[in-house]
C-alpha positions, -999 to 999 in steps of 0.1 A, spaced: 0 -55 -244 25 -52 -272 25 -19 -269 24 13 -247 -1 28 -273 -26 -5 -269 -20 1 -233 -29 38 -233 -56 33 -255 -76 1 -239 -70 22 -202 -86 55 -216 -114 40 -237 -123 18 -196 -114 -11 -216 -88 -31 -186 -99 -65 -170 -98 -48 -137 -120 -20 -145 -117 21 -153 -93 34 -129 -108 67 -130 -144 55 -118 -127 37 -93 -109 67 -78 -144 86 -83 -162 57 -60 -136 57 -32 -136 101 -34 -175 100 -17 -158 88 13 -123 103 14 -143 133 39 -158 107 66 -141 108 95 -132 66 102 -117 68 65 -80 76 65 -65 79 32 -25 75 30 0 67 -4 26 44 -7 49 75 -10 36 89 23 47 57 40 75 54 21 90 89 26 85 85 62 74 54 81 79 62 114 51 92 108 28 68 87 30 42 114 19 70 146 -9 83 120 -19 48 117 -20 38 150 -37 70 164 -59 65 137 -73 33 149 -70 45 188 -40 22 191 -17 38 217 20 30 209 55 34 233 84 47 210 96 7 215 65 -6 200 67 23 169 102 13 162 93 -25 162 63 -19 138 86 4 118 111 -21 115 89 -56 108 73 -37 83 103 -26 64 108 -43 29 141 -62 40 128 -73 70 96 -88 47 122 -102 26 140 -118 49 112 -135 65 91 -143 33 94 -183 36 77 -178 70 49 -158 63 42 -165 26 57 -203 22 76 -207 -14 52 -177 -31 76 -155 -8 107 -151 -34 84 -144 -61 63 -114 -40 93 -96 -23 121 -98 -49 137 -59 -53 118 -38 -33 
C-alpha cells in the first residue's frame, strides 16, 4: 500500500488478501465461552510470562515444578529464540527473530 488511507480503506471495505478481520474475530467469538478454548494476547504473555505459562499449562492439565516453569519461561523468551534461531529454524532464523 502506498498509503495509510489505501490501507484503511481496502481493510474497512473487507477488501485484504487474508480476509475481513472483523468476521474473523466474529467466527472465533462463538467459541471464546467453551470450556477447552482458552483465549490469551500477546500482551498478556508479554506483561507476564511466568503467569501465562502456569495458565497454559493448567490449562492443558500439564502439571509443572517451579524448575520446569522457569525453564519454559526462559526457552521461550525472545533472546533465548534468538539466540538459538539457526537451530530451530536453519538460515530463515535471522530473518524471523530480528528485534523482538
Amino acid at each position: 500500500y502506498e498509503t495509510w488511507d489505501d490501507f484503511f480503506t481496502d481493510f474497512m471495505t473487507k477488501k485484504m488478501a487474508w480476509g475481513c478481520y472483523f468476521e474473523y474475530l466474529s467466527e472465533w467469538n462463538k467459541y471464546a465461552d467453551k470450556e477447552n478454548i482458552m483465549t490469551i494476547t500477546y500482551e498478556e504473555v508479554k506483561e507476564n510470562p511466568v503467569l501465562s505459562v502456569k495458565n497454559i499449562a493448567t490449562f492443558f492439565g500439564i502439571p509443572l515444578t517451579e524448575e520446569q516453569l522457569q525453564l519454559v519461561v526462559e526457552r521461550s523468551s525472545f533472546q533465548s529464540m534468538k539466540k538459538n534461531s539457526d537451530k530451530t529454524h536453519g538460515s530463515f532464523g535471522s530473518i524471523l527473530f530480528r528485534k523482538g
